[in-house]
C-alpha positions as CSV (number, residue, x, y, z in Angstrom):
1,X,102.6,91.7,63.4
2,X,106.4,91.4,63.7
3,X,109.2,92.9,66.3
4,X,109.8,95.7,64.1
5,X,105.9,96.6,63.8
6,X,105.6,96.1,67.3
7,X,108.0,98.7,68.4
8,X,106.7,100.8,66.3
9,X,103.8,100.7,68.0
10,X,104.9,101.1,71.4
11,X,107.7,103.8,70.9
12,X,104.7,105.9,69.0
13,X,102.4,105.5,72.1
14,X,102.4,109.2,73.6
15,X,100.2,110.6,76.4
16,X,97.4,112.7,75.1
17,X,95.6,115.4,76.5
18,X,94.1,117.1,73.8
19,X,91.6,115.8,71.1
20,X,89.4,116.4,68.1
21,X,86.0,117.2,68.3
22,X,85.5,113.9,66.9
23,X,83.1,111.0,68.3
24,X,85.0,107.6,68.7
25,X,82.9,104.8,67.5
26,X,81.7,102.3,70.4
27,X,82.4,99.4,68.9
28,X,86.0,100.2,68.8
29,X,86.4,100.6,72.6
30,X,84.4,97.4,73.0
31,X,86.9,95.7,70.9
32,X,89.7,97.2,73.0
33,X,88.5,96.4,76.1
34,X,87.8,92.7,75.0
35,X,91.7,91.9,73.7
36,X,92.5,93.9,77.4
37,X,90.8,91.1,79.1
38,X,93.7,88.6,77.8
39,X,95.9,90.3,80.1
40,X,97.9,88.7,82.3
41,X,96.2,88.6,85.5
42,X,96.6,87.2,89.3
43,X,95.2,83.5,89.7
44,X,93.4,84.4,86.3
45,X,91.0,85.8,88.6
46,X,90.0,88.5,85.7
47,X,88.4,90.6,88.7
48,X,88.5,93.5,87.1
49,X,85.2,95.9,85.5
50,X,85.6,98.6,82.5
51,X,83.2,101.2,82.5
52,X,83.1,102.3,78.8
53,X,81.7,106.0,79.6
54,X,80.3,108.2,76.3
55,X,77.6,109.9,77.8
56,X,78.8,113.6,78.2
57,X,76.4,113.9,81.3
58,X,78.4,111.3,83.4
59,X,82.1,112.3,81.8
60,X,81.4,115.9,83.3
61,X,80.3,115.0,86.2
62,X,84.1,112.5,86.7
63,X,85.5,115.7,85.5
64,X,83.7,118.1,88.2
65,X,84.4,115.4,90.7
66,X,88.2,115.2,90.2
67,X,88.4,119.2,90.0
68,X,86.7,119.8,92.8
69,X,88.7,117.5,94.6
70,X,92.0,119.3,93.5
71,X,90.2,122.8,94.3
72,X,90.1,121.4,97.8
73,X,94.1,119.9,97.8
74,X,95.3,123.3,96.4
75,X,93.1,125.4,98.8
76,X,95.0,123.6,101.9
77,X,97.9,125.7,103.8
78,X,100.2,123.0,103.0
79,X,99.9,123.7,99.2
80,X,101.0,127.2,99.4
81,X,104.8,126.6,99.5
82,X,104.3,125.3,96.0
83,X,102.9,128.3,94.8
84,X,102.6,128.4,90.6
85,X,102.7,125.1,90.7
86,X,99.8,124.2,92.9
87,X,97.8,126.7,90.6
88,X,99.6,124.9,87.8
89,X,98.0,121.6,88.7
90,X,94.9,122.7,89.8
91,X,93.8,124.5,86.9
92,X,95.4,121.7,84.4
93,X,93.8,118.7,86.2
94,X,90.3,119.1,84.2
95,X,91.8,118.7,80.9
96,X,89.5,115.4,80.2
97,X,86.8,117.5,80.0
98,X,87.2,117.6,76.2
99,X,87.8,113.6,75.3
100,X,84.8,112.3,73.6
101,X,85.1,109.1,75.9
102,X,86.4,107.5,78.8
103,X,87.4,104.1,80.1
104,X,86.9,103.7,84.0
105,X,88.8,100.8,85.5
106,X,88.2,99.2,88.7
107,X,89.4,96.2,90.3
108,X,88.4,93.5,93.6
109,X,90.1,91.7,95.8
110,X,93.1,88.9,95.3
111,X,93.9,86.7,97.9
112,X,95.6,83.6,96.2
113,X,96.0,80.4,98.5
114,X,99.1,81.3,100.3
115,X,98.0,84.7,101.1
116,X,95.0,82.5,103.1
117,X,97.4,80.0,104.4
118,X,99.5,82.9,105.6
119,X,96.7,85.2,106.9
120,X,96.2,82.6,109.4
121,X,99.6,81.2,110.3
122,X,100.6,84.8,110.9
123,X,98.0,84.8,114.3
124,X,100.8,82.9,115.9
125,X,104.0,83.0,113.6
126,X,105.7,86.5,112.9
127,X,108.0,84.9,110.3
128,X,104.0,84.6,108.5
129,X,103.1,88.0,108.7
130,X,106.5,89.1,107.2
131,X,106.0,86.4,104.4
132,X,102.2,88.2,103.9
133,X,103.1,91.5,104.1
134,X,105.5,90.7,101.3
135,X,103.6,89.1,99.0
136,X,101.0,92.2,99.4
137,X,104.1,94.4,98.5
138,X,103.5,93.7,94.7
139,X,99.6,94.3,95.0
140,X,99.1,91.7,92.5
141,X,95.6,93.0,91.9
142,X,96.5,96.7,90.8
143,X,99.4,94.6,88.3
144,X,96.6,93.0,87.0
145,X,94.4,95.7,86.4
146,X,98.3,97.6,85.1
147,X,98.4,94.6,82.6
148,X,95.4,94.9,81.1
149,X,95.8,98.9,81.3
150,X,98.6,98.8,79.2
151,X,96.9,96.2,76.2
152,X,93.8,98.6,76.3
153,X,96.1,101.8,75.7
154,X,98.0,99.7,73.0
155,X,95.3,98.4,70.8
156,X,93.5,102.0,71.2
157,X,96.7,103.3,69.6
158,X,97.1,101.0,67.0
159,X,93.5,102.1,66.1
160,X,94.5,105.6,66.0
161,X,93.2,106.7,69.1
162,X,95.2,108.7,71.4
163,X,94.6,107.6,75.2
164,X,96.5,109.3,78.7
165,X,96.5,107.0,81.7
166,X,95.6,108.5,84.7
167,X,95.2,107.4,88.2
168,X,95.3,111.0,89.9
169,X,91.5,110.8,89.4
170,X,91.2,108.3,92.0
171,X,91.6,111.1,95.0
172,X,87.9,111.7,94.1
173,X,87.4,107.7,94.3
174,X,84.0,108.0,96.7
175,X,82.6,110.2,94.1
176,X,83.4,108.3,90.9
177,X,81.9,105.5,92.1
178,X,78.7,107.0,93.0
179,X,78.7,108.4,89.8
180,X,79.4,104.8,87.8
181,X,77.8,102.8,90.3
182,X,80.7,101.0,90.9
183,X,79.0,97.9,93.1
184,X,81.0,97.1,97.2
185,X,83.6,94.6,96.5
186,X,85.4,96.8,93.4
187,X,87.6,99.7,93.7
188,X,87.8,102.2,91.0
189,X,91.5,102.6,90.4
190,X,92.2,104.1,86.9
191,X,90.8,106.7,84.3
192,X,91.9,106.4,80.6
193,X,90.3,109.1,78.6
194,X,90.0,108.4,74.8
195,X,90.0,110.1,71.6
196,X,91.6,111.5,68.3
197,X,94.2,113.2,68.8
198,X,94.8,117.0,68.5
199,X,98.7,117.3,69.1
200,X,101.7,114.8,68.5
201,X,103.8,115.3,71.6
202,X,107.3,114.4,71.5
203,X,108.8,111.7,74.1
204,X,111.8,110.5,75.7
205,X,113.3,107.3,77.5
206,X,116.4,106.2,79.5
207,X,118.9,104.3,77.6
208,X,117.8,100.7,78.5
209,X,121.5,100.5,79.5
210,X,120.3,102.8,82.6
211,X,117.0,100.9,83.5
212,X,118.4,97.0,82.7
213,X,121.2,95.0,84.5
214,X,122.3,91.7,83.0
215,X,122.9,88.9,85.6
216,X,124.9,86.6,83.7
């Protein structure tokens, strides 16, 4: 693939949220997963797990789960002073009930050698702790779960599947996890619903002259 095709592919990449009543073959998201895992990851840990979920069953029940939670967010007095739009979100959030297929992500712990070598020279040296609570700024576990996040959603467009990344979901994280069985040690952390697509929305960026600053 050269530059040109490339680009193409990304600047086509659009959020989806509606799709055909259409079954996505498995071995497609099995492929898609396996070129995610060449991601760029922390340490090359690779410490994350994708849950490739078709059975309709355990899809509703994510669904349910992340719309219940949201019934409960927009039911709270503090979500009244956003009135239409609370009811907005609440009543949009359960819009993956209609992919054919999800991708669950979840991730473990990082802790590289300095973040060992600091977790203990910080008992004693505050300059440490600052050093640590920097290099846990970055998280460098979710950027590696991000990394291979962005491949999966890639490839899945190139095979003419249409994907939206969400990590909303996760405010029903406890339940999720029950429901995929998501073993101590990983934390579920993203949702990608998949599909064919059913609409072609438009999409817009900043000039790169707004986002990019040359040091020369």
């Amino acid at each position: 693939m050269d530059t040109a095709s490339l680009a193409n592919l990304i600047k086509s990449r659009r959020s989806i949220r509606r799709w055909q009543d259409k079954q996505v073959p498995e071995h497609l998201l099995v492929e898609a997963v396996d070129l995610a895992t060449w991601a760029s990851n922390a340490g090359n840990f690779q410490n994350w797990r994708f849950y490739i979920i078709l059975n309709e069953k355990m899809r509703n029940a994510i669904t349910d789960a992340v719309q219940a939670s949201a019934d409960k967010v927009a039911s709270w007095p503090e979500a009244k002073k956003y009135g239409a739009d609370a009811e907005r979100w609440r009543q949009q959030v359960g819009f993956m009930r209609s992919a054919p297929a999800m991708i669950a992500v979840a991730v473990g712990e990082y802790q590289g050698l300095a973040d060992k070598i600091l977790a203990e020279r910080e008992k004693h040296d505050p300059e440490a702790r600052i050093m640590r609570e920097s290099r846990t700024l970055p998280a460098p576990r979710i950027q590696s779960a991000a990394a291979a996040i962005a491949y999966l959603i890639l490839v899945l467009q190139q095979m003419g599947l249409g994907t939206v990344w969400m990590t909303g979901p996760a405010q029903a994280k406890p339940e999720i996890e029950k429901i995929l069985g998501v073993p101590s040690g990983l934390d579920f952390v993203a949702l990608i619903p998949v599909g064919y697509p059913a609409e072609t929305p438009k999409g817009q960026r900043k000039p790169v002259n707004e986002v990019c600053q040359i040091i020369r």
